[in-house]
DOBA-976198 format. One record per residue: x, y, z of N, C-alpha, C, O in turn. Coordinates in steps of 0.05 Angstrom, whole numbers, plus 5000, padded with zeros to 4 digits. Last residue first. Layout:
N
XYZXYZXYZXYZ...
This chain:
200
702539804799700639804771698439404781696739314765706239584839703739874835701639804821699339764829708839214806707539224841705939414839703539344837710939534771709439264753708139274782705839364780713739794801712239984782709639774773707239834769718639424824715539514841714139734821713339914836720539254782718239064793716839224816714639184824723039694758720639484739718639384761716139404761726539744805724139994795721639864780719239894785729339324803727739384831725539654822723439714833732739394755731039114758728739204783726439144779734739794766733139794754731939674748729839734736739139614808737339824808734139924789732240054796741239194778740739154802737439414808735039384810741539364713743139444740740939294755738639284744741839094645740639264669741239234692741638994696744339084594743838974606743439164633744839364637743838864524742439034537742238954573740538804581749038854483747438684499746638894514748139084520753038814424751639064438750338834452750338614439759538704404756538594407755938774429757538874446765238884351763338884387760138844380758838914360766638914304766138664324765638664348765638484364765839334251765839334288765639024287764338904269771039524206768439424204767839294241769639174253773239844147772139864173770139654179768239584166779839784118776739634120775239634143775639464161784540144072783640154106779740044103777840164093788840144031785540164039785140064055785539814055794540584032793840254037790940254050790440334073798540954029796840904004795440694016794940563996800441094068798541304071796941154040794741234031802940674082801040654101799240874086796840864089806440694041805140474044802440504056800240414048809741274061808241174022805940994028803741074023811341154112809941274109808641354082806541474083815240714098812840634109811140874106809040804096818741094063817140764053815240744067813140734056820441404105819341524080817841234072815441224077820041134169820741204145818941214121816841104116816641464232816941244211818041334183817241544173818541804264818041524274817841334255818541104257820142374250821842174248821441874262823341734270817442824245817742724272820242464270821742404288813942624194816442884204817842794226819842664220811342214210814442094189815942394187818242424181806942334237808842174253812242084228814341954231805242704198807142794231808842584233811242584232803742344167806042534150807342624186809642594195799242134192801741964177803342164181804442154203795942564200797242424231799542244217801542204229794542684163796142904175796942704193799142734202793042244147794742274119795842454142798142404146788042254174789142014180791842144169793442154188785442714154785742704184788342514191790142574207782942544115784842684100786742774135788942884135780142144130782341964112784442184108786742144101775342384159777642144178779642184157781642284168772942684125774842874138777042614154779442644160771442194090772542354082775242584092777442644083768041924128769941824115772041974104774341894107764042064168765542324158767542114147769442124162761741574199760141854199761241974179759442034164766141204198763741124188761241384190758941334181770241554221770441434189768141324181767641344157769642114254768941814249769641784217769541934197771742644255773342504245772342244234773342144214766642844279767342974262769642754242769242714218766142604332764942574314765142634283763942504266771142644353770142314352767742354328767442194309776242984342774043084346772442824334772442784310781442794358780743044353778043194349777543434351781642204359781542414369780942634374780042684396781842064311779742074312779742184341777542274349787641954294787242154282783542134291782342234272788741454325789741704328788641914327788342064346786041044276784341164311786141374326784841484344788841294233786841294232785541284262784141474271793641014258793641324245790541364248789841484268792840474259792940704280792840984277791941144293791940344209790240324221790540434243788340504253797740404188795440644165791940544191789940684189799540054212800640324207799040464207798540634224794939554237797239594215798139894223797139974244793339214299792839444282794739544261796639644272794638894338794738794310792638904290791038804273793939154386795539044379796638904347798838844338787739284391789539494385793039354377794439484361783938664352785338784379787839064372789439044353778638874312781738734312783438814345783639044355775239124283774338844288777238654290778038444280775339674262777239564250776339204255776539044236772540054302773340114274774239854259773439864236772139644350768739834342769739894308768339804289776639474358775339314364772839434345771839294327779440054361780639834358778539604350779039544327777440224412776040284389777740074366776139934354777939914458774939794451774039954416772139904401783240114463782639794460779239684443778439504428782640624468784040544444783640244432783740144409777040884495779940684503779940624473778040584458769140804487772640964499773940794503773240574511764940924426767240744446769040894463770341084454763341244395760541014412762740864432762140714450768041664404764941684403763841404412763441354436772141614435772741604408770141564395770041434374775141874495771841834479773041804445774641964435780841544529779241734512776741574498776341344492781841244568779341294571779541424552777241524553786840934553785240714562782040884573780140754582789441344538789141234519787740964517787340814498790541584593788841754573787741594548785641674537793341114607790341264620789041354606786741274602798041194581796540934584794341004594792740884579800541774599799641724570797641444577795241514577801841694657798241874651798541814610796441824597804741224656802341294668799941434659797641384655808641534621807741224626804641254630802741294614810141964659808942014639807541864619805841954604808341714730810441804706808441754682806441624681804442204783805142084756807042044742808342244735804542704807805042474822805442174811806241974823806543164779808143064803808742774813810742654821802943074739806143044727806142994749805842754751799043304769798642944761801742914757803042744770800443854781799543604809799543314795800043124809799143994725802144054737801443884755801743664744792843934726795943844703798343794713799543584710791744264760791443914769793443754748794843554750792844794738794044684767793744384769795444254781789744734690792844804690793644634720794644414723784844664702785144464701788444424692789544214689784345214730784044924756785544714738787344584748784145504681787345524701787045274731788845194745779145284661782145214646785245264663787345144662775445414695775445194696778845104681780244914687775546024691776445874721777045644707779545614704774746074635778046164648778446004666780445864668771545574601770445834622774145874628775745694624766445244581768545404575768545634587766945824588766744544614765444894615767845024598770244964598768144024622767744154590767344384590767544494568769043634660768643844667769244004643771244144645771143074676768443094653766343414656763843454655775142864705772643094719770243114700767943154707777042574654776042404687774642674705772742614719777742954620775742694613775442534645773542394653780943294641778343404631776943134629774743134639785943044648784043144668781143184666779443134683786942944598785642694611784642804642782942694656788543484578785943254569784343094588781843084593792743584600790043774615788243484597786943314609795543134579795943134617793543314615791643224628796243284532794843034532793943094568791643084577794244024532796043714534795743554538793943564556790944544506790844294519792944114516793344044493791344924470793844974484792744724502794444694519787344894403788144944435790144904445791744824428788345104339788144884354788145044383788945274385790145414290791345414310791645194332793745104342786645524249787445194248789445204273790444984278786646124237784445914248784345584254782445454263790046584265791146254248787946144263787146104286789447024299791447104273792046724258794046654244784947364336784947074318787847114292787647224270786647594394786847654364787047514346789247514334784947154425783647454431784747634401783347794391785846724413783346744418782546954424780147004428791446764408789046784380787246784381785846834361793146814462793147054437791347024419789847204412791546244469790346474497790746734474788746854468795145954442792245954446789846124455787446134451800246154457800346164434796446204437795346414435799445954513800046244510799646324479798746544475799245394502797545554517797445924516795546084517804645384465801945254458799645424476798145574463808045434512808945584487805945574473804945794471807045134564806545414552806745554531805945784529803644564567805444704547805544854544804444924523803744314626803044434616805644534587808144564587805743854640804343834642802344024638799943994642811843974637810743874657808543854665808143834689815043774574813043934590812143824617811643584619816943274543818843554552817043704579818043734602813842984520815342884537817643034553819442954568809443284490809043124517810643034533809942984557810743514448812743594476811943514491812743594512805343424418809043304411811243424431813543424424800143224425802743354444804543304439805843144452797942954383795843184404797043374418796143594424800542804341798642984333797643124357796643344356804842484380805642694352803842884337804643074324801442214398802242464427803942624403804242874405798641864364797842034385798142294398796642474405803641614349801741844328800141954355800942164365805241244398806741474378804941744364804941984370800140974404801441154422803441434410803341684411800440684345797540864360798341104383797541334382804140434352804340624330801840814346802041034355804540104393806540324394805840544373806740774374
C-alpha cells in the first residue's frame, strides 16, 4: 500500500479525480515548454498516459505521438477501473535492470514488495522518475534526496503521520538484489547455433 500510495502522490496526485488526462498539469506543461517559467515543472503525463507509453513503448517526442497517447488515455479510463490501470502500471514500470514493483522489490532490497518498510517504498517509488538517474546503487545520493520528496508528499497528502514520516525519513535503508541472473535461450536460438555449427 505504501509503494502504491507514494506512487500516485509523486507521479499523479489526481489520479483519482481525472479521466485520464490531467489538464491542469498538461496545459500547465504545454506553457513552460514554450515559455520556460519553472524548470522543476515536470510533464503533464498521468500514471494512465504512462502506462500507455510503456505497453506501445512509443517514446517519440513529438505532438502527434502525445495527443494519440491523450486519446488512448481517455479510451483506457473508459474501459478500465482505476484498480486496474494503477496494478498494471505498477506490475510493468521500468525501474532499470527490473520491471514491476515486485521484481524491483526483490533487485533493491532482497525482499518481497509486501514486506517492504516505509522508508523502502519511498525509495522504489521515488525511482520512478527517472530508473537511471534515481538508482540507489548508480546515484545514492540523488535516490535518498528523491526518497525524502516522495516521504514528505506522501505525509503532505496526509497518508502518513508526522512520526512515521521522522522514522522512515531517518531510517538506513540496506540495498541489496536477490535475483539470480540465468542465461537462458529460446527455441529459436538453439536452431541458429546448430545449423551455423551445420554449416561451419
Amino acid at each position: 500500500k505504501y509503494v502504491l500510495k507514494g506512487t500516485v502522490d509523486v507521479e499523479d496526485e489526481r489520479f483519482y479525480e481525472h479521466n485520464g488526462v490531467d489538464w491542469k498539469r498538461t496545459i500547465g506543461a504545454a506553457v513552460n515548454f514554450v515559455i520556460p517559467f519553472r524548470s522543476n515543472f515536470g510533464g503533464g503525463s498521468t500514471i494512465t498516459q504512462q502506462l500507455i507509453k510503456i505497453i506501445t513503448e512509443d517514446d517519440r517526442h513529438s505532438i502527434e505521438r502525445k495527443i494519440s497517447e491523450i486519446f488512448q488515455a481517455i479510451e483506457l479510463e473508459r474501459q478500465c477501473s482505476k484498480e486496474q490501470i494503477l496494478e498494471t502500471y505498477l506490475n510493468l514500470l521500468p525501474l532499470g535492470a527490473v520491471n514491476g514493483v515486485g521484481a524491483g522489490a526483490n533487485y533493491f532490497f532482497g525482499k518481497d514488495v509486501e514486506d517492504l518498510t516505509l522508508a523502502e517504498c519511498a525509495y522504489l517509488a521515488s525511482i520512478t522518475k527517472g530508473p537511471s538517474l534515481y538508482s540507489p546503487y548508480l546515484h545514492p545520493e540523488n535516490a535518498r534526496r528523491r526518497q525524502q520528496t516522495v516521504l514528505y508528499k506522501m505525509y503532505e497528502q496526509g497518508y502518513i503521520t508526522a512520526e512515521e514520516y521522522k522514522q522512515a525519513a531517518a531510517e538506513e535503508v540496506n540495498f541489496h538484489s536477490s535475483i539470480k541472473y540465468e542465461a537462458v535461450q529460446d527455441y529459436y536460438t538453439d536452431l541458429l547455433i546448430e545449423n551455423v555449427i551445420a554449416d561451419l
